[in-house]
C-alpha positions in Angstrom: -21.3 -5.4 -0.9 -19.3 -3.5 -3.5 -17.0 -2.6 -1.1 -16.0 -5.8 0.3 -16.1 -7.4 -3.2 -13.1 -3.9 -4.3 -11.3 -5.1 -1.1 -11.2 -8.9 -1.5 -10.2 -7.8 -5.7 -7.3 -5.7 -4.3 -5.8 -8.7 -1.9 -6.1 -11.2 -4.7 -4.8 -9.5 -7.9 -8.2 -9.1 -10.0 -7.3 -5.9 -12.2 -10.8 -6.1 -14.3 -12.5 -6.3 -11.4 -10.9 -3.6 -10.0 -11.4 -1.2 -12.7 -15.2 -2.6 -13.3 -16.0 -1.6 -9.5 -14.2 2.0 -9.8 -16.2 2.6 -12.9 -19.4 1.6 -10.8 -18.5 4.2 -8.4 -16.6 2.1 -6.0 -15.0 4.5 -3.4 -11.2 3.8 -4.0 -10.5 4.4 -0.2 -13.1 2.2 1.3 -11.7 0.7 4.1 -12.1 -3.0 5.8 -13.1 -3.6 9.7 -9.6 -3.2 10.3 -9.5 -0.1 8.4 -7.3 -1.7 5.6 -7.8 0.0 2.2 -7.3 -1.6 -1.2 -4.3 0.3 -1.8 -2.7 -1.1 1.4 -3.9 -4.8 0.3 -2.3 -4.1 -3.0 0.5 -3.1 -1.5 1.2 -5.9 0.7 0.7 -8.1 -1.8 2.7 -7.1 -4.6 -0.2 -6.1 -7.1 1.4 -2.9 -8.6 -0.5 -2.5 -11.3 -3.7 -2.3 -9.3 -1.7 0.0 -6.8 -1.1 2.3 -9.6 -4.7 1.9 -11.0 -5.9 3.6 -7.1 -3.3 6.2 -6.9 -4.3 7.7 -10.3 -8.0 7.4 -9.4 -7.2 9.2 -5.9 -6.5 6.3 -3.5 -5.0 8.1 -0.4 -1.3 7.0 -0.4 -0.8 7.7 3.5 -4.2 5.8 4.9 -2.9 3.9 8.1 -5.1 0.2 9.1 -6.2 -0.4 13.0 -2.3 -1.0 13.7 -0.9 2.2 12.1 0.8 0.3 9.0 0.5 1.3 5.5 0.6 0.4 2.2 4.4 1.9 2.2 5.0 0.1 5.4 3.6 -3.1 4.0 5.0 -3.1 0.5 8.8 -2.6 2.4 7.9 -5.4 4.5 7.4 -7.1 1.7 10.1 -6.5 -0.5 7.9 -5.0 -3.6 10.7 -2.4 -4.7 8.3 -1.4 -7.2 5.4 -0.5 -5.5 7.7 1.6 -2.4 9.4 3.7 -5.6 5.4 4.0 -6.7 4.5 5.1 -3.1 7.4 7.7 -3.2 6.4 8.8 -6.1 2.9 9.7 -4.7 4.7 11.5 -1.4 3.6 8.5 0.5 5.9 9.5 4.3 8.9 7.2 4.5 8.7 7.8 8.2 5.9 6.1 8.5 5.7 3.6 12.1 3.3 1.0 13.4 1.5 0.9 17.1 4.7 -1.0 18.3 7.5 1.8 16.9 8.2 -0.3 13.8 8.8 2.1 10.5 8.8 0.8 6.9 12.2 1.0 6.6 12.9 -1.0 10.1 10.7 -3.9 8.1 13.0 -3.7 5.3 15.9 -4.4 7.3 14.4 -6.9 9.1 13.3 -8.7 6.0 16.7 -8.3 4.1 15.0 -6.2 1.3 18.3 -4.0 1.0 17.5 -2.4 -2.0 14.1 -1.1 -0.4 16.5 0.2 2.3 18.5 2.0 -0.1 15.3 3.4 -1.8 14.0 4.7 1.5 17.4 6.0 2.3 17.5 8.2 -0.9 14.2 9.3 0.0 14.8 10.1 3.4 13.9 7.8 5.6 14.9 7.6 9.0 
């Protein structure tokens, strides 16, 4: 219950509930029946406070979902320039490519985010 409740928190932006259900014991890296973490959720969705709040408290920055996307991948996709110079920060892989061949920085492109490209460029993406 926990769990799902510290997922749904992550997607939707909920900081105090966030840190109320670490503080219960909340594993930080529970994943969803697609295998998406918080951090990834966070990610996606341009909550970079709570993405910073899981990375100090040992979020893994590299878990992959069901399709082999992570939060890196997502938060390029996305455009959250923040959040990928966060992930770097945490030696998330820049390299990192869906199922289908896609990598973080093909998303980036593809969504016009050019100064997540550059980002990835500097930290050498390919």
């Amino acid at each position: 219950m926990n769990e799902e409740t510290f997922l749904e928190a992550a997607e939707s932006g909920d900081l105090e509930s966030i840190k109320q259900l670490i503080n219960d014991g909340t594993d930080v890296n529970a994943k969803d029946n697609h295998e998406r973490t918080a951090l990834l959720k966070a990610a996606k969705h341009g909550h970079k406070e709570i993405a910073e709040l899981l990375l100090r408290h040992g979020a893994e920055a590299d878990l992959r979902d069901n399709r082999g996307t992570s939060p890196l991948y997502w938060a390029s996709t996305n455009g959250h320039y923040g959040i990928v110079q966060l992930l770097i920060d945490y030696h998330s892989d820049v390299d990192v490519h869906d199922d289908r061949g896609w990598s973080a920085k093909d998303q980036a492109i593809t969504h016009h985010h050019k100064n997540v490209v550059e980002l990835l460029d500097a930290a050498g993406a390919h």
